[in-house]
N, C-alpha and C positions, 0 to 999 in steps of 0.2 A: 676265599675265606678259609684259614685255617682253622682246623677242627681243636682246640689245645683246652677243653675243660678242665683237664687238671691244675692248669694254672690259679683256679679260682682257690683253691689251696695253698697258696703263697699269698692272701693276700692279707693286710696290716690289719689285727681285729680293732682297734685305735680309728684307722681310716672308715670301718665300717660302719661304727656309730657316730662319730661325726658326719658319713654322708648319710644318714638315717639310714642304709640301705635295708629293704624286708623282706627282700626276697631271698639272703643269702641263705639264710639258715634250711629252709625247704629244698635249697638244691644241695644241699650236700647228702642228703638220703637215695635221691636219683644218682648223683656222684657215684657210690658206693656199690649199688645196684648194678650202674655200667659197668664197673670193673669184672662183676662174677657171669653179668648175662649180657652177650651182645644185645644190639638194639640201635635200630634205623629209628631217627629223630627227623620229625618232619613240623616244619612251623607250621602253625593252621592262622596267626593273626597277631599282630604286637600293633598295637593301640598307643596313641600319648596321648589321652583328652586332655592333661593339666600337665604340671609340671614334670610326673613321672609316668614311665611307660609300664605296659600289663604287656606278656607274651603269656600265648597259649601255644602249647606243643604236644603234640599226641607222641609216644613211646612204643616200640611195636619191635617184640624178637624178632633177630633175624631167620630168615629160611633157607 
């Protein structure tokens, strides 16, 4: 798995709301974040009970 979150910055704001998606707008403050402070991202659980999925992810500077 490549690591490429920057990518999520190129993507069509058009495409976004026609996919409802609602989790963009929260990631882009972590986006911002990564750039100035390293940090080891570790999944703790991504869930699809219905038609969409929840990830939870814990953020932790590096040492």
């Amino acid at each position: 798995m490549e690591n490429r979150r920057e990518d999520i910055l190129h993507l069509n704001p058009p495409d976004l709301e026609e996919a409802a998606v609602d989790g963009f707008w929260q990631v882009l403050p972590l986006l911002g974040i990564l750039q100035e402070i390293p940090m080891e991202g570790e999944l703790l659980s991504y869930e699809a009970p219905s038609y969409d999925g929840m990830l939870v992810a814990l953020y932790r500077p590096r040492t």
